[in-house]
C-alpha positions in Angstrom: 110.4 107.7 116.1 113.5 106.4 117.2 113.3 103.0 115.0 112.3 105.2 112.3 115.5 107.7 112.4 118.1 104.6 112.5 115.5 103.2 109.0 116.1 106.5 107.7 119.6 106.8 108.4 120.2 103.0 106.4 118.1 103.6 103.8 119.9 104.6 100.9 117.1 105.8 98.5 115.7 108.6 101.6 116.6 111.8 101.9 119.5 112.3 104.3 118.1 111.9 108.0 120.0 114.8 109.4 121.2 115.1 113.4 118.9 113.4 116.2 116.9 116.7 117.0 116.7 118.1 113.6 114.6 114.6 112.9 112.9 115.0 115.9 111.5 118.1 114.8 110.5 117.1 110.8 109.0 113.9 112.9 106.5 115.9 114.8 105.7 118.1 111.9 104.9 115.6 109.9 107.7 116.1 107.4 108.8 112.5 106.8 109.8 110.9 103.3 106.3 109.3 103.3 104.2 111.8 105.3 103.5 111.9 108.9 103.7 109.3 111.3 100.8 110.1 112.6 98.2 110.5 110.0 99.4 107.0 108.7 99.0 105.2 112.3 95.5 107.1 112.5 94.4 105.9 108.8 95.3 101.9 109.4 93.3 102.3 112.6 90.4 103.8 111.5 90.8 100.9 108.9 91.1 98.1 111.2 87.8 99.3 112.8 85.6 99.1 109.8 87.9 96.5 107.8 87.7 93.0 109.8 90.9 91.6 107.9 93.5 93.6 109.5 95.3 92.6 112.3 97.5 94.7 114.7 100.4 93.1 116.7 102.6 95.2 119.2 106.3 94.4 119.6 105.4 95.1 123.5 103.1 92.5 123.6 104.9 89.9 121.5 108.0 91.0 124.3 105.8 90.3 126.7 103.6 87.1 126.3 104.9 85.8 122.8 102.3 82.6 123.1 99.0 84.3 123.5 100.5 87.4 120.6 101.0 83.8 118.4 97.4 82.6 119.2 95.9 85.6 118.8 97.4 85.8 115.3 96.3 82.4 114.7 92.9 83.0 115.4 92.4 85.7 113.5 93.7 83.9 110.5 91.6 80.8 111.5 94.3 78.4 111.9 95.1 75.7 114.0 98.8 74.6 114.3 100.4 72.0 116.3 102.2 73.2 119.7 105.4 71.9 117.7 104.4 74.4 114.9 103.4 77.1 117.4 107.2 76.7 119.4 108.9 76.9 116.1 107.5 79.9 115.0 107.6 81.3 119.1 111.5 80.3 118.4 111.4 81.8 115.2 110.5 85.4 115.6 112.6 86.0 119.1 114.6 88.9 118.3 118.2 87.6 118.2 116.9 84.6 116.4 115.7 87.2 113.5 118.0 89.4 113.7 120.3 86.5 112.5 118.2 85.5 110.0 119.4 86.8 106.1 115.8 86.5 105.3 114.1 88.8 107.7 117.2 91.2 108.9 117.5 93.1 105.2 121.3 92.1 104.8 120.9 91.5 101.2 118.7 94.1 100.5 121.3 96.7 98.6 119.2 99.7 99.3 120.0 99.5 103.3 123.4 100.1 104.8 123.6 97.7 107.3 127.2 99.6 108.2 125.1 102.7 109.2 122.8 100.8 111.3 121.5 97.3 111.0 118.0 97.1 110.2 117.7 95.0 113.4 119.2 97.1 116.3 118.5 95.7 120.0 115.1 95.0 120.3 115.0 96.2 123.6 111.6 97.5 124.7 112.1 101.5 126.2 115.3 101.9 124.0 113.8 105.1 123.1 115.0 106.6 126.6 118.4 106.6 125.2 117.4 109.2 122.8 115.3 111.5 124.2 116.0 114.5 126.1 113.5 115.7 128.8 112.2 118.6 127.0 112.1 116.5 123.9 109.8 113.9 126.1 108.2 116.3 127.4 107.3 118.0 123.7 106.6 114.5 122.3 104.0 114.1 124.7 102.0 116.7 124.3 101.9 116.1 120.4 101.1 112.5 120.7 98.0 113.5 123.0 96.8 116.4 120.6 97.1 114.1 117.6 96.5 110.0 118.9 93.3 110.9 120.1 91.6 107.6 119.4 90.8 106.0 122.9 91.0 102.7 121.5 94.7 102.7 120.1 97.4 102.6 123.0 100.7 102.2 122.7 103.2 100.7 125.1 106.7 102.4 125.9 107.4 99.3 128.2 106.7 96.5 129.1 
């Protein structure tokens, strides 16, 4: 949610994003340019488990053990690269190094106001925190259990 209201906030060609807790709120009800967040997670899942070419990666897990994220990825497009090719790309997709990077960080795309809010902001895994009131936790929650019921997607908060 929080990556999401700092998109929305750059994005030119979206509806203004509003205040933090009036996004909050159109978030949870499902009232996003696009539909809800929810319902689209759900979909791709459901997907994934009757579709075997879609792969899911986690930014927690790439945080956390970039190598086995890389050869899981690998494997599941049935390749076989070097450790040289493997380091590169490791090197390749660290955060700072992308966030650097004119090709992946959206600076030239004219639709996104990287003066609002780059499209690349910390990477830092929990950021959400920051955010978040109690009560808004608290209320986030709740709705994530009532609508993420598949037992076989989890999502980390940290890492």
């Amino acid at each position: 949610m929080v990556s999401f209201f700092h998109f929305d906030r750059m994005t030119i060609v979206h509806p203004d994003s509003g205040d933090w807790n009036s996004y909050f709120q159109r978030f949870m009800e499902g009232k996003m340019s696009f539909g809800s967040w929810y319902d689209h997670v759900n979909g791709w899942w459901e997907k994934k488990q009757m579709y075997s070419k879609i792969h899911y990666m986690f930014y927690e897990d790439l945080i956390e053990d970039t190598g086995r994220e890389l050869d899981q990825l690998c494997s599941f497009l049935g390749l076989s690269p070097s450790l040289e090719e493997k380091e590169r790309v490791a090197i390749g997709s660290k955060f700072d190094n992308m966030k650097q990077n004119n090709m992946t960080n959206y600076s030239t795309v004219h639709t996104m106001n990287q003066k609002v809010s780059p499209f690349m902001r910390k990477g830092i895994v929990g950021d959400w925190k920051t955010h978040f009131t109690v009560s808004q936790n608290e209320e986030f929650d709740k709705d994530y259990k009532q609508k993420m019921t598949n037992p076989t997607l989890k999502f980390r908060t940290e890492v």
